[in-house]
N, C-alpha and C positions, 0 to 999 in steps of 0.2 A: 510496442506494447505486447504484441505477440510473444516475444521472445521472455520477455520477463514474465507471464504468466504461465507459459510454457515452463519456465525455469521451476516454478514455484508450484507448480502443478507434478512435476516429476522429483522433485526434492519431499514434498508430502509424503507422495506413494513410495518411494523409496526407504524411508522412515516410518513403512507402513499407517502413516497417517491417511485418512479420508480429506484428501481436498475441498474446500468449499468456498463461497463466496465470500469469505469471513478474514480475507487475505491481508488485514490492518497490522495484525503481529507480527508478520511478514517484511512487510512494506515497512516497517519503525525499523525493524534490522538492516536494511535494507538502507534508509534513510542515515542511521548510527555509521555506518560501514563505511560510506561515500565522504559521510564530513571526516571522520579518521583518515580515511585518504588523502583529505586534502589538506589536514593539522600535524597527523601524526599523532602515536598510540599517547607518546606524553603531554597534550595536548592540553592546556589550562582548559577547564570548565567552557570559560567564556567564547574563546575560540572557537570550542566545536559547538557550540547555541552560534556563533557568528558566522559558521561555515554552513550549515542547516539552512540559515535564514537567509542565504546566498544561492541554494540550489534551487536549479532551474533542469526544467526538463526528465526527469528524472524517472524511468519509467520501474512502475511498480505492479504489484497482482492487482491492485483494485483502484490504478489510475496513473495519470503523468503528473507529476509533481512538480508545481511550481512557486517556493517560498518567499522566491520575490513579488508573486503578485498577489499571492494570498497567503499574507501572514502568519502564522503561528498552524495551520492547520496545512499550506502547501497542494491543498486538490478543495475543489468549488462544489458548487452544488451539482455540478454536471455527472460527479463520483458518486452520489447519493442514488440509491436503489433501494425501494424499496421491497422489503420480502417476508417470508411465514416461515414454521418452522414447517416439516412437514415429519411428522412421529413417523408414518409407517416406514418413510425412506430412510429417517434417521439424517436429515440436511436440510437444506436451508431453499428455500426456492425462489427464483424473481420471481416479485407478481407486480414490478412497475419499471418504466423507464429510465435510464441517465435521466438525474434530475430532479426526479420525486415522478415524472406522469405513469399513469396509468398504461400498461400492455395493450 
């Protein structure tokens, strides 16, 4: 997990983008990428929705993804954080746990 948010952490600032907790857009390229890997760029529709829904373990900026055990979505409630915007910082901030609990 390190490595992959690492990855995604220095790919942002690189592109001079401001990294944030908001790493979903990420993680679907991420996700695209790995079923191409394993269909191929000519890959019918179906295939790469059959290959998606096959990945396991798959580590991303805002969690490990596992589509065989949780369907269509691939990361649990344990990936859910809640948080605020915060103006002055201009980002996004925790204000809760993996989970939904509370800091």
């Amino acid at each position: 997990m390190r490595d992959a948010l690492n990855l995604y952490i220095t790919k942002m600032t690189a592109m001079g983008l401001k990294p944030d907790i908001q790493g979903m857009g990420w993680d679907a390229g991420l996700i695209v990428v790995a079923a191409l890997k394993k269909t191929g760029l000519n890959a019918e529709r179906r295939s790469v929705r059959d290959a998606i829904a096959g990945l396991q373990n798959l580590a991303g900026a805002t969690g490990r993804y596992d589509f065989k055990a949780i369907p269509q979505r691939g990361i649990g409630v344990d990936g859910v954080i809640t948080q605020r915007w915060d103006a002055d910082k201009s980002e996004w901030i925790a204000v809760g746990k993996p989970g939904g609990g509370v800091k």
